[in-house]
DSSP file (Angstrom, degrees, kcal/mol; ACC not computed):
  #  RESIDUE AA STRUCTURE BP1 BP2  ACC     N-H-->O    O-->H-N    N-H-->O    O-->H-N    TCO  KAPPA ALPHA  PHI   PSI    X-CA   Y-CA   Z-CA
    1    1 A X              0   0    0      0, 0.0    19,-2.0     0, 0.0     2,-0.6   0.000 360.0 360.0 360.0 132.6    0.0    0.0    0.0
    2    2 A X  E     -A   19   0A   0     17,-0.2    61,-2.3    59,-0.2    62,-1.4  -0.891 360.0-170.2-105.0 124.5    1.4    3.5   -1.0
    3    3 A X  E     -A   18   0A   0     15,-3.3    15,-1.9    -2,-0.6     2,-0.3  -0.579   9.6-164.0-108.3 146.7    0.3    5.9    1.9
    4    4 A X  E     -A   17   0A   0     13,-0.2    62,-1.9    60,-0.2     2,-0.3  -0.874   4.1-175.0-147.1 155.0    0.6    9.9    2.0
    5    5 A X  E     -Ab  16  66A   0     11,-4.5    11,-0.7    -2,-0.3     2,-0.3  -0.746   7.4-179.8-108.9 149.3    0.4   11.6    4.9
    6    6 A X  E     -Ab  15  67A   0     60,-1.4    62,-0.9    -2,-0.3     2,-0.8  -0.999  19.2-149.1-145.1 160.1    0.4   15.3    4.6
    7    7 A X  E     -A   14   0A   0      7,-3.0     7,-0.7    -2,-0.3   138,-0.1  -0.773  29.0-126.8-132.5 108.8    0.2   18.0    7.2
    8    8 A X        +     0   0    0     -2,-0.8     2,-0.2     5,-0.2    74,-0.1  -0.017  38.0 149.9 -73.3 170.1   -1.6   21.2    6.1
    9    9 A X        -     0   0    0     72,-0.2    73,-0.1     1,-0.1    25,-0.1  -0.827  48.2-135.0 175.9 115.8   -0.5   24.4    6.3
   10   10 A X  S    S+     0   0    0     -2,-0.2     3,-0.2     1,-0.2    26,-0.2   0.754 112.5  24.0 -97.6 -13.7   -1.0   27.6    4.2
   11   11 A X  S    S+     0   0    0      1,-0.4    25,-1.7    24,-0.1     2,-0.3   0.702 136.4  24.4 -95.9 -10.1    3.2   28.4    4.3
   12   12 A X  E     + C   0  35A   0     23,-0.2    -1,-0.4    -5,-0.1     2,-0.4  -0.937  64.1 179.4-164.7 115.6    4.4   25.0    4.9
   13   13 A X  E     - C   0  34A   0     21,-1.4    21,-4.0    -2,-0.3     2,-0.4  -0.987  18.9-148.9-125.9 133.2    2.7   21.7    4.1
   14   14 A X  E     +AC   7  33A   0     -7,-0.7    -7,-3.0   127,-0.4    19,-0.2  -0.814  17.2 178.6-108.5 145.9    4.4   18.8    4.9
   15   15 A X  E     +AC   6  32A   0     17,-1.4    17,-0.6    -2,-0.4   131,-0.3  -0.566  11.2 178.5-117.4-162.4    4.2   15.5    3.0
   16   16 A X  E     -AC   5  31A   0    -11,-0.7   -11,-4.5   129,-0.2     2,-0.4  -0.516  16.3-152.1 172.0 135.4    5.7   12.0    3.2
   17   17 A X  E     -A    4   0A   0     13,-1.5    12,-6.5   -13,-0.2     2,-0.5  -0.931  23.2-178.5-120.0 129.5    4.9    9.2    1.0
   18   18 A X  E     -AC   3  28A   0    -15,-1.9   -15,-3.3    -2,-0.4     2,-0.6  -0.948  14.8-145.0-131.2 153.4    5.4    5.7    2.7
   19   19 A X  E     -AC   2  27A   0      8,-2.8     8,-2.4    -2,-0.5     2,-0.5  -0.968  16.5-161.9-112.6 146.8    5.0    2.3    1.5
   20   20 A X  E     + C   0  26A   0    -19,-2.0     6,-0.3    -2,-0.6     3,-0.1  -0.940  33.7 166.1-109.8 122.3    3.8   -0.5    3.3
   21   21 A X  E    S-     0   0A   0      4,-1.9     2,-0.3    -2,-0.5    -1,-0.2   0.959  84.7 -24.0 -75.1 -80.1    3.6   -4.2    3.3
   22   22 A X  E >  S- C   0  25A   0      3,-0.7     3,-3.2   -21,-0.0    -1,-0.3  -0.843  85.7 -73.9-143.9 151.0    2.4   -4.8    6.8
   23   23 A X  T 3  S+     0   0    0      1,-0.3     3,-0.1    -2,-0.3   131,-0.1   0.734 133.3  41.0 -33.5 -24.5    2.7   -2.7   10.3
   24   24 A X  T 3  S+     0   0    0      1,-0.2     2,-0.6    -4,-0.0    -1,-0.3   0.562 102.6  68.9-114.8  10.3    6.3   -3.7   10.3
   25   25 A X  E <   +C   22   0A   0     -3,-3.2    -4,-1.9     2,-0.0    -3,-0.7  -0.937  64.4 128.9-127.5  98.4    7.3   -3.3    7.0
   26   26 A X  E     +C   20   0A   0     -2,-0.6    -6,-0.3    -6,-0.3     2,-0.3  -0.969  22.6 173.3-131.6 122.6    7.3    0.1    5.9
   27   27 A X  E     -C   19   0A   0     -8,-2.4    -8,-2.8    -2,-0.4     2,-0.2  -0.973  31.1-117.1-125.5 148.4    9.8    2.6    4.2
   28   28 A X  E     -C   18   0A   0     -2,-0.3   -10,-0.2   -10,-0.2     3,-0.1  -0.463  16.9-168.2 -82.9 141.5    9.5    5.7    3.0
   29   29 A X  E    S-     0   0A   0    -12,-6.5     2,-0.3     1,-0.3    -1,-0.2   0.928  71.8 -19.2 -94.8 -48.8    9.9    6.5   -0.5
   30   30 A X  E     +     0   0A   0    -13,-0.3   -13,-1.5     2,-0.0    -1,-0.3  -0.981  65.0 179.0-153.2 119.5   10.1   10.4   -0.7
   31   31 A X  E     +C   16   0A   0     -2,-0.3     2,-0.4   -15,-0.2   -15,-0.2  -0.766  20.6 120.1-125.0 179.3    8.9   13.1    2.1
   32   32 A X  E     -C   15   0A   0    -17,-0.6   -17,-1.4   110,-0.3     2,-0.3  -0.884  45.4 -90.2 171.3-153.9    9.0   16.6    2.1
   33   33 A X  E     -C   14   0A   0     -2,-0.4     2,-0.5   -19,-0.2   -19,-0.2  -0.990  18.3-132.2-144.3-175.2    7.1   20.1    2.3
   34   34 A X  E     -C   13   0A   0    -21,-4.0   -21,-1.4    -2,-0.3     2,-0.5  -0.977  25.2-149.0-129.7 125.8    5.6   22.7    0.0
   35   35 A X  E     -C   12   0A   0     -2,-0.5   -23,-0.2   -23,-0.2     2,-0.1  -0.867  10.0-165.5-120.8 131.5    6.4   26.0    0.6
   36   36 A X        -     0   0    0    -25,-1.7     2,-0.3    -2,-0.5   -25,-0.1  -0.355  14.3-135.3-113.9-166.7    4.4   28.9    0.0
   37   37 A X    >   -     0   0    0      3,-0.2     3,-1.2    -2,-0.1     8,-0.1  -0.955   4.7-152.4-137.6  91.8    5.2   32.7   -0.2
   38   38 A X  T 3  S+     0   0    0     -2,-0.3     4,-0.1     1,-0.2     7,-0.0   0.836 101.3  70.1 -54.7  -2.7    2.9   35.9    1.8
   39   39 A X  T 3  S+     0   0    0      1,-0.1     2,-0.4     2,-0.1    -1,-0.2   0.971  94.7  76.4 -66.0 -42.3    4.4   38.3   -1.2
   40   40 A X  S <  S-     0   0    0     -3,-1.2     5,-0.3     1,-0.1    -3,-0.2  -0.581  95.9-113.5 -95.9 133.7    1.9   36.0   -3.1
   41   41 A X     >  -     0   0    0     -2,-0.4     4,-2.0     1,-0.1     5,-0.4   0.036  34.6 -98.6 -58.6 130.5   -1.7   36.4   -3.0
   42   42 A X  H  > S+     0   0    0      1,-0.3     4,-0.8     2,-0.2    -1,-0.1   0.568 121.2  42.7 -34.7 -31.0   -4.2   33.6   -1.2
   43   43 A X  H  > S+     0   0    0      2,-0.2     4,-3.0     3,-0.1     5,-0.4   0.855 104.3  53.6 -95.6 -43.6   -4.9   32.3   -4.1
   44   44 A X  H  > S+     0   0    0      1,-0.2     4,-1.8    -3,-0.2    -2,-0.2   0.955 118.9  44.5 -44.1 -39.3   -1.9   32.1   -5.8
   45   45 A X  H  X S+     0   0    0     -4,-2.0     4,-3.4    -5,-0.3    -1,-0.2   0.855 108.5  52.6 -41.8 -46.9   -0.7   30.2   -2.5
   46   46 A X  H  X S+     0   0    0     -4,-0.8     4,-1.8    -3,-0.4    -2,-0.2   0.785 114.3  46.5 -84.8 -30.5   -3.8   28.1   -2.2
   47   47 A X  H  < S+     0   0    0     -4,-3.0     4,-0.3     2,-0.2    -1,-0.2   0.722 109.8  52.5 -87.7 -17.6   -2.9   27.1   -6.2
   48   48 A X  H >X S+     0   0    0     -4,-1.8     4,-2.9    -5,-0.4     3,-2.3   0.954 110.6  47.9 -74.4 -64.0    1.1   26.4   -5.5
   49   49 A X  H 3X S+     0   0    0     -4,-3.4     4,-2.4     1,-0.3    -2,-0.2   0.828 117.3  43.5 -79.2 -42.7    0.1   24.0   -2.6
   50   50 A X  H 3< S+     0   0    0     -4,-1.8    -1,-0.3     2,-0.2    -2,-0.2   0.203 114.0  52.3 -57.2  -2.3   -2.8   22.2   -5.3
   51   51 A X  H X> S+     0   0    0     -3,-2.3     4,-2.1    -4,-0.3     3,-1.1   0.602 112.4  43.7 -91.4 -51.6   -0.4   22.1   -7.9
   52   52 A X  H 3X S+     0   0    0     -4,-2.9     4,-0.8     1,-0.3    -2,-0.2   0.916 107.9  54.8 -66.2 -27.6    2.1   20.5   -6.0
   53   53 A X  H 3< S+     0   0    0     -4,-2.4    -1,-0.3    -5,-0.3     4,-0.2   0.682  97.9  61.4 -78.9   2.0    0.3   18.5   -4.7
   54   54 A X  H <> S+     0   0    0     -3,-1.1     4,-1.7     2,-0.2    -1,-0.2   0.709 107.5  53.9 -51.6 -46.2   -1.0   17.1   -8.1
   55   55 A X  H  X S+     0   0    0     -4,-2.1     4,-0.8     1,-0.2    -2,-0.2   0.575 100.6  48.4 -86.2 -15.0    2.3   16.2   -8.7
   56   56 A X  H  X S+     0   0    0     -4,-0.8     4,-0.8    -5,-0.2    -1,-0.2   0.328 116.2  48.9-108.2  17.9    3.4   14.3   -6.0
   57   57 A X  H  > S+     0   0    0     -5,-0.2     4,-2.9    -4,-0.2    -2,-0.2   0.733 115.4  45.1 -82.4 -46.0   -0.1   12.2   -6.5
   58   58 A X  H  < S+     0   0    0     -4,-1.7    -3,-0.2     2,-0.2    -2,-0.1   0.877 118.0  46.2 -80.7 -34.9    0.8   11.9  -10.2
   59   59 A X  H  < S+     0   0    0     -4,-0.8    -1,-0.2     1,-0.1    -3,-0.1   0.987 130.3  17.1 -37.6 -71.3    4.6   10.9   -9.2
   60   60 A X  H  < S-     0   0    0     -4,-0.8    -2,-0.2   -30,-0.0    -3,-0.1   0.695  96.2-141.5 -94.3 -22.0    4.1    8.1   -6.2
   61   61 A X     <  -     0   0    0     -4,-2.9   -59,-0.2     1,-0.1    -4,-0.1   0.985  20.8-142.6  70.1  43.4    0.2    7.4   -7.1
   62   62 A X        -     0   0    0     -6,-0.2   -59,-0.2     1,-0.1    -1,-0.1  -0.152  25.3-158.2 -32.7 120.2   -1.1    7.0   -3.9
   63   63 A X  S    S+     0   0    0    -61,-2.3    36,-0.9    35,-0.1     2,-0.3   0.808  84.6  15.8 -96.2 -13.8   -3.8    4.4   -2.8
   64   64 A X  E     - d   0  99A   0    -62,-1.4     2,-0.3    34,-0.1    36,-0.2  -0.895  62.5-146.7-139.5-176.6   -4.8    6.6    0.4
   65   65 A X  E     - d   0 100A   0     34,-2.2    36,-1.9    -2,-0.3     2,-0.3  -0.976  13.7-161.1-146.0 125.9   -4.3   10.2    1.8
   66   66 A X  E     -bd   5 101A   0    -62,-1.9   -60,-1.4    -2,-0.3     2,-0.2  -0.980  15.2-168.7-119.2 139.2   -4.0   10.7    5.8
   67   67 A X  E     -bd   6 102A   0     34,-1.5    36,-1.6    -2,-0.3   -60,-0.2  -0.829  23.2-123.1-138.9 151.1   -4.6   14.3    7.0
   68   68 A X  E     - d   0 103A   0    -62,-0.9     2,-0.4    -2,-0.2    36,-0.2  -0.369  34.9-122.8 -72.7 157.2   -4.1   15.9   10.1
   69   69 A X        -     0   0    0     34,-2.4    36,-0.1    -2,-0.1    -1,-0.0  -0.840  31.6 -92.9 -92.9 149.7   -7.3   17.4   11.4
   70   70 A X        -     0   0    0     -2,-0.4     2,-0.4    16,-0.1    35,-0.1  -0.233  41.3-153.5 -58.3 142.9   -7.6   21.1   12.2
   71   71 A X        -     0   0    0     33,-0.1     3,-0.3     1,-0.1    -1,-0.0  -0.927   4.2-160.5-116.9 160.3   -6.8   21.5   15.8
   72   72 A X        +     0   0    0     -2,-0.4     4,-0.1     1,-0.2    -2,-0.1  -0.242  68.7  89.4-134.2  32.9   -8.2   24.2   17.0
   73   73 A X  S    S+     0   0    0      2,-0.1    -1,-0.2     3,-0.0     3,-0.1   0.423  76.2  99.8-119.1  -0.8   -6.6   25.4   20.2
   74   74 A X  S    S-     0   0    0     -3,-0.3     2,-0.3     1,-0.2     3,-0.0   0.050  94.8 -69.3 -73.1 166.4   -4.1   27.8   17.6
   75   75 A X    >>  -     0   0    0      1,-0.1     3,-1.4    -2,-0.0     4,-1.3  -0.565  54.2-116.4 -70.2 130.7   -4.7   31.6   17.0
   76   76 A X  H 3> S+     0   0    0     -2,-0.3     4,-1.7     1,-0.3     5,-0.3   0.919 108.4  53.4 -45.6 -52.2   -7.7   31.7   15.0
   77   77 A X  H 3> S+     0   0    0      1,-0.2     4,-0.8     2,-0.2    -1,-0.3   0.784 109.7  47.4 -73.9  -3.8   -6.4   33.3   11.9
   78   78 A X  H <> S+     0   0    0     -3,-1.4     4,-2.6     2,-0.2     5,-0.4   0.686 111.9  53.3 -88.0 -26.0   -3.4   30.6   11.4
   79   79 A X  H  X S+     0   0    0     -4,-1.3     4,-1.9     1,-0.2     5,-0.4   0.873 113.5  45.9 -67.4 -60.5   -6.6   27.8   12.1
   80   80 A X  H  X S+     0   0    0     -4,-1.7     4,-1.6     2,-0.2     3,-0.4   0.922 117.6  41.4 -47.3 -47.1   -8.4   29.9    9.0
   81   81 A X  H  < S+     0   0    0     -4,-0.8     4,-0.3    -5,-0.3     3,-0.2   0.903 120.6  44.0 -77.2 -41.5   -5.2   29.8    6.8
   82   82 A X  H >X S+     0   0    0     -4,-2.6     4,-1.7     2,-0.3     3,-0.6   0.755 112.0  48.4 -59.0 -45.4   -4.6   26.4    7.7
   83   83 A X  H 3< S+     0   0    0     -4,-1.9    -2,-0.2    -3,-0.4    -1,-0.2   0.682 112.7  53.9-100.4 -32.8   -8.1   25.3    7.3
   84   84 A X  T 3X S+     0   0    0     -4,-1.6     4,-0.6    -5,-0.4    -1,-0.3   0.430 109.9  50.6 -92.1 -13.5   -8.0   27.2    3.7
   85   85 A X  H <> S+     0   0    0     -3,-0.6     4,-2.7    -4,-0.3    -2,-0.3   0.720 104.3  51.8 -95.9 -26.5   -5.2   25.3    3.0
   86   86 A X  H  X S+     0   0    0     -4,-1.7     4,-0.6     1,-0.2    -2,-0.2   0.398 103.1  61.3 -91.6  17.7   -6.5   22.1    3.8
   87   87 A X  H  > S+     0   0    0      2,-0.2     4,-2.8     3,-0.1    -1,-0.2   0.587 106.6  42.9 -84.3 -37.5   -9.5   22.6    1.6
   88   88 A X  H  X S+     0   0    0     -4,-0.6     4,-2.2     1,-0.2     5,-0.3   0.996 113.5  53.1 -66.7 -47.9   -7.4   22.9   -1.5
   89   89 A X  H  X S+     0   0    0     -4,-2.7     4,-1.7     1,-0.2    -1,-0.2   0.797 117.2  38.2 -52.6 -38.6   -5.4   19.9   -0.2
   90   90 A X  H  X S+     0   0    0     -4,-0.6     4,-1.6     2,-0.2    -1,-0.2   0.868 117.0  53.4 -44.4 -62.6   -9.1   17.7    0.3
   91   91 A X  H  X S+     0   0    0     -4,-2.8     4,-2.2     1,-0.2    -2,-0.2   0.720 113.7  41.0 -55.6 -29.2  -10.3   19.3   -2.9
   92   92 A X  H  X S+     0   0    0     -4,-2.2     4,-1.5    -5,-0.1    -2,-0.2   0.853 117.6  44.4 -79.6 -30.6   -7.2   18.1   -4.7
   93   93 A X  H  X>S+     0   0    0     -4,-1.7     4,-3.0    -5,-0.3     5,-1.7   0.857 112.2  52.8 -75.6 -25.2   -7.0   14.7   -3.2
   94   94 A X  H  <5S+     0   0    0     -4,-1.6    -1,-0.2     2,-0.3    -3,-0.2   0.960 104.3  58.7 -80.2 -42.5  -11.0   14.2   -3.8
   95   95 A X  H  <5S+     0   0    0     -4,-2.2    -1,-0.3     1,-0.2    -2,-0.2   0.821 100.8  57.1   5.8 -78.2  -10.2   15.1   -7.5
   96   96 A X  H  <5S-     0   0    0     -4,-1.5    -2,-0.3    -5,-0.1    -1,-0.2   0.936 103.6-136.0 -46.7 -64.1   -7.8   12.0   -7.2
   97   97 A X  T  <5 +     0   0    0     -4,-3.0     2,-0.4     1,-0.2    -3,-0.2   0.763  55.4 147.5  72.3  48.0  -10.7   10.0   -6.3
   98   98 A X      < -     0   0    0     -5,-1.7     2,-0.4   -34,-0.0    -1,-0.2  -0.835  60.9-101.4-122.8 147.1   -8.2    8.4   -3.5
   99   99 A X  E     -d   64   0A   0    -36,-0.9   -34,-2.2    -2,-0.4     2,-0.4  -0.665  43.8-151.7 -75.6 118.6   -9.9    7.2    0.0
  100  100 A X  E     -d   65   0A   0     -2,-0.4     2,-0.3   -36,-0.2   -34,-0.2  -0.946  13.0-167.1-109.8 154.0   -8.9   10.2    2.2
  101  101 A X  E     -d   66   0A   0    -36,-1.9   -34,-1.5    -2,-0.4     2,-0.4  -0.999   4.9-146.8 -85.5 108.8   -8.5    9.5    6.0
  102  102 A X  E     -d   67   0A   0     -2,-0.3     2,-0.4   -36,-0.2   -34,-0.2  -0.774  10.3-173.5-122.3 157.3   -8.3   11.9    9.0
  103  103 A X  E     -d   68   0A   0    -36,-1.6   -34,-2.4    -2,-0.4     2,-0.1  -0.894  16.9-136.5-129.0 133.8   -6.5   11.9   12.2
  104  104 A X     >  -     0   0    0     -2,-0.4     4,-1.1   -36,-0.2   -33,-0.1  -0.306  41.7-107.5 -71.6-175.5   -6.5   14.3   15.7
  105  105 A X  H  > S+     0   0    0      2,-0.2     4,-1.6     1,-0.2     3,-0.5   0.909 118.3  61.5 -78.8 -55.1   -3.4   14.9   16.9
  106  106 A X  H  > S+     0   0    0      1,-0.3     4,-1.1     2,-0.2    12,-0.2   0.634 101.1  51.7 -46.3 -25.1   -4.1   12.6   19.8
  107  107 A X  H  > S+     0   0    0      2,-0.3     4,-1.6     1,-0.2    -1,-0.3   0.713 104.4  63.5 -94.9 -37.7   -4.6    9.6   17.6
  108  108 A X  H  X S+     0   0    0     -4,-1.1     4,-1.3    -3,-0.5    -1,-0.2   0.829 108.1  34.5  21.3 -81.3   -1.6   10.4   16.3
  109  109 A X  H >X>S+     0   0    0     -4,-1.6     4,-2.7     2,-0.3     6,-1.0   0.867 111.4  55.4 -86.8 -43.4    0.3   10.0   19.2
  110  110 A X  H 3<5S+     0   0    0     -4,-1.1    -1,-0.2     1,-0.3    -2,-0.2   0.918 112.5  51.2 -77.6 -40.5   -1.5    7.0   20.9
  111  111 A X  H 3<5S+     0   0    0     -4,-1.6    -1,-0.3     1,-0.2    -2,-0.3   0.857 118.9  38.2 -73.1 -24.4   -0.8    5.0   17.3
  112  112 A X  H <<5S+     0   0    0     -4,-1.3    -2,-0.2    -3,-0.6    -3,-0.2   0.755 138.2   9.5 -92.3 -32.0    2.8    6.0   17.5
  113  113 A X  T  <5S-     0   0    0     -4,-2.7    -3,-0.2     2,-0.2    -2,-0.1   0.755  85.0-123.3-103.5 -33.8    3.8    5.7   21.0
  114  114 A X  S   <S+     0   0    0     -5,-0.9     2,-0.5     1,-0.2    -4,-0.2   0.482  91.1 105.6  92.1  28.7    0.7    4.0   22.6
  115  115 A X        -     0   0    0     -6,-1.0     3,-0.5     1,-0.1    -2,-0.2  -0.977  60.1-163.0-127.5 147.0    1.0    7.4   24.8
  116  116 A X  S    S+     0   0    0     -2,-0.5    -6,-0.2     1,-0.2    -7,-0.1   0.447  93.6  45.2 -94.8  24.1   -2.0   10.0   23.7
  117  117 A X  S    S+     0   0    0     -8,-0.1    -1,-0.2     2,-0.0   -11,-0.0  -0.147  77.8 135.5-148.6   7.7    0.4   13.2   25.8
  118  118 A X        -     0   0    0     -3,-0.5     2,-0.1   -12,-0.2    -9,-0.1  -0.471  53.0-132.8 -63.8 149.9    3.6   12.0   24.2
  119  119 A X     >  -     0   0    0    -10,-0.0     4,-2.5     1,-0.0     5,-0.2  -0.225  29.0 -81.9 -84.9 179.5    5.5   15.5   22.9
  120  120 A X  H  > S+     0   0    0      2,-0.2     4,-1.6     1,-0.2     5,-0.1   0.931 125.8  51.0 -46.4 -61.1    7.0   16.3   19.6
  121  121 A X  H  > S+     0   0    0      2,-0.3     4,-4.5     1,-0.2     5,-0.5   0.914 105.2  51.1 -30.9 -70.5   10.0   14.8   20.2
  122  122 A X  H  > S+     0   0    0      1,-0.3     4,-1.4     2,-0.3    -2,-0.2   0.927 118.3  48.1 -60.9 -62.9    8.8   11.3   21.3
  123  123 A X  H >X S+     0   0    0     -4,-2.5     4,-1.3     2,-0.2     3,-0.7   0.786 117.0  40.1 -23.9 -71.8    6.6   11.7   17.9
  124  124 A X  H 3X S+     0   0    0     -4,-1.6     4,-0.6     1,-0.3    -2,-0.3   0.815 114.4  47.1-122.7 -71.5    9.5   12.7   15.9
  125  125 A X  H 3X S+     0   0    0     -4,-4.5     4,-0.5     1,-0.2    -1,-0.3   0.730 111.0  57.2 -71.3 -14.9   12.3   10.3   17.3
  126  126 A X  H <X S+     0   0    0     -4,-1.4     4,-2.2    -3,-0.7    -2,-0.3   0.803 108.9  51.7 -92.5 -25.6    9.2    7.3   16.8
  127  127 A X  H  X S+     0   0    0     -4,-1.3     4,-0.8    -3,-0.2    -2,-0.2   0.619 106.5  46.1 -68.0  -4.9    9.2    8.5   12.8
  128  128 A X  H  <>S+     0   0    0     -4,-0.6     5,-1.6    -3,-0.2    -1,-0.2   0.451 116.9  47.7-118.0 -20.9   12.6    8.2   12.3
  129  129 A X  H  <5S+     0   0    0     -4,-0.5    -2,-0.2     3,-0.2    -3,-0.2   0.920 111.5  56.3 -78.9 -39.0   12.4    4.3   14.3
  130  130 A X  H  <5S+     0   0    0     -4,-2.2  -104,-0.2     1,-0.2    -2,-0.1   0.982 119.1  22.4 -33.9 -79.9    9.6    3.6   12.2
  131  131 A X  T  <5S-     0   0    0     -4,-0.8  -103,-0.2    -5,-0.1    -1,-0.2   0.340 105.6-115.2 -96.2  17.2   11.1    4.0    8.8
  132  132 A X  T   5 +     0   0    0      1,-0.2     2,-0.4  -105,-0.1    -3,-0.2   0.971  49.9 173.2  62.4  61.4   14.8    3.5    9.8
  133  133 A X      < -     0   0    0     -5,-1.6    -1,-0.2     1,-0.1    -5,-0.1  -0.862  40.5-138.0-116.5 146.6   15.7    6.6    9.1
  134  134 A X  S    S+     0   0    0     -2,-0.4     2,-0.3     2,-0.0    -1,-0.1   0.622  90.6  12.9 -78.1  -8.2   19.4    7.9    9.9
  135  135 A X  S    S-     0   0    0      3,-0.0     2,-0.5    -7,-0.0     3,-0.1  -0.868  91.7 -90.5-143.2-179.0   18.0   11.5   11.2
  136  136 A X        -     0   0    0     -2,-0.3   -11,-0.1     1,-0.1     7,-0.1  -0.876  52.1 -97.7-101.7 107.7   14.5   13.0   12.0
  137  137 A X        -     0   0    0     -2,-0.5     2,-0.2   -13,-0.2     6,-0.2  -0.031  52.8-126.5 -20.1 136.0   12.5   14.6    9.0
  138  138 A X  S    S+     0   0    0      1,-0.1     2,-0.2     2,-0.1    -3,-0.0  -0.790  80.6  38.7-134.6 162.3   13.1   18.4    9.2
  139  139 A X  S >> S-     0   0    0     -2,-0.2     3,-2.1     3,-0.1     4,-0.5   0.917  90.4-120.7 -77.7-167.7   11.3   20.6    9.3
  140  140 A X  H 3> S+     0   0    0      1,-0.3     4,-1.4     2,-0.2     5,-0.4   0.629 103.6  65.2 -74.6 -10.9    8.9   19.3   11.3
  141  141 A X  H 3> S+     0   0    0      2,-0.2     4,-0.7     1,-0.2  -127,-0.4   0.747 108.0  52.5 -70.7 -20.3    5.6   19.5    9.0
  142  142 A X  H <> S+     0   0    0     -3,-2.1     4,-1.4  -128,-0.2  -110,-0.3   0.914 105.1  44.5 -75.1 -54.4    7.6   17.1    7.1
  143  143 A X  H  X S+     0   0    0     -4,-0.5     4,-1.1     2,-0.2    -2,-0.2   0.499 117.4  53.8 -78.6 -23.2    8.4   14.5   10.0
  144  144 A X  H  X S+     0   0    0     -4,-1.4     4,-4.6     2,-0.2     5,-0.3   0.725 105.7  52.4 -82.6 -34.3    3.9   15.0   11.0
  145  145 A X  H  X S+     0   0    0     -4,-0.7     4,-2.3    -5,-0.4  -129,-0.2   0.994 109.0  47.7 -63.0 -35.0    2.8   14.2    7.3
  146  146 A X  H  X S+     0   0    0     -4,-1.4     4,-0.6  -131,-0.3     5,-0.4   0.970 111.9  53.7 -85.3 -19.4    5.0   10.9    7.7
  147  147 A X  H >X S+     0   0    0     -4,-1.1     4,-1.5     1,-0.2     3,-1.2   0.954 103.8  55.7 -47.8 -40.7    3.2   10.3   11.2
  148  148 A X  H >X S+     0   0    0     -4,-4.6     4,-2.9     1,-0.2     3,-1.8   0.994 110.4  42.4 -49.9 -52.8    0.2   10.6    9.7
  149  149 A X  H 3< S+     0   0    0     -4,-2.3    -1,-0.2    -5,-0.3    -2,-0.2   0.261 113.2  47.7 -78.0  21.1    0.9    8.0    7.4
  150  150 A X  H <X S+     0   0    0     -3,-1.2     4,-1.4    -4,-0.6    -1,-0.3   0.235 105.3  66.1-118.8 -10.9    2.5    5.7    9.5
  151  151 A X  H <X S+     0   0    0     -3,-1.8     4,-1.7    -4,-1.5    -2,-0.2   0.959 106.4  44.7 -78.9 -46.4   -0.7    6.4   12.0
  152  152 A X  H  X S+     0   0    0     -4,-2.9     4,-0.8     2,-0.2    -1,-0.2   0.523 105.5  55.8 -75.0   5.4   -2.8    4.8    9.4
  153  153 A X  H  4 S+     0   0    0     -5,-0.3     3,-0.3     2,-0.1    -1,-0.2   0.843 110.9  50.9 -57.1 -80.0   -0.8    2.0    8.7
  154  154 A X  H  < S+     0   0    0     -4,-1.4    -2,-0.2     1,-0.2    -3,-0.1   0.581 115.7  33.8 -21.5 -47.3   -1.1    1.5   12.1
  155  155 A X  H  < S+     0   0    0     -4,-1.7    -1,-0.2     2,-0.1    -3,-0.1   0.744  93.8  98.4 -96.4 -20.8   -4.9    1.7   12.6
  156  156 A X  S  < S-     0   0    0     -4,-0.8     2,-0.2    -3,-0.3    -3,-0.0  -0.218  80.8-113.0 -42.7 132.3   -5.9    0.2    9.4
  157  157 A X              0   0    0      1,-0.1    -1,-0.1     0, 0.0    -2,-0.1  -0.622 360.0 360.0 -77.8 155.3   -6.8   -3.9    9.5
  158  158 A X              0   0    0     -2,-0.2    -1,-0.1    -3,-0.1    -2,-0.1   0.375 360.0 360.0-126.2 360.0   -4.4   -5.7    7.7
């Protein structure tokens, strides 16, 4: 199964494309972010992050999309910018016709540590244990998309 987790974001969207066999057999193929500009106008933004992501669907072919959910305890105008960015990202993926999936933060953390109050870190150092990776995804919207998609590995029957 080819997984991508993204974590939205109207300056920084992180992605991470993982494949998976089975809970324990996972590797990442390609992760990353999309980076957007304020010189450039909300929509021009809102169309860089739905072009790119077009392109890393059309790349790796994805059979599912795991998305953070908005959390909502943030300054109201990044949860609106955020919230406008994860509509283009929904709208692109839905496009796709791909099964999208979404995760809190908490579910998140309880699939990756089994702890639902684990920090960033403990997240972060359990993505890089996951996919065997020789550092921790930077920046860190990069290293949350591939949580997502190692959280639905995770809750998915197999």
């Amino acid at each position: 199964m080819i997984i991508l987790g993204i974590d939205p974001g109207l300056s920084l969207t992180g992605w991470g494309i993982i494949e998976a066999v089975s809970r324990d057999k996972m590797h990442a193929l390609k992760y990353g972010y999309i980076k957007t500009s304020p010189p450039a106008t909300l929509i021009e933004r809102l169309q860089a992050v739905h072009d790119n992501l077009q392109d890393i669907i059309d790349t790796y072919k994805p059979e599912v999309v795991a998305i953070e959910e908005i959390f909502f305890l943030k300054a109201a105008k990044s949860v609106a910018a955020v919230g406008q960015s994860r509509g283009a990202i929904v709208l692109t993926v839905s496009m796709n016709k791909i099964p999208l999936f979404e995760y809190n933060p908490r579910s998140v953390k309880v699939a990756l540590t089994g702890y639902g109050s684990a920090d960033k870190y403990q997240i972060q150092h359990m993505v890089k244990t996951f996919l065997k990776l020789k550092e921790i995804p930077k920046p860190d919207d990069t290293a949350d998309a591939l949580a997502m998609a190692i959280c639905h590995i995770n809750t998915i029957r197999w």
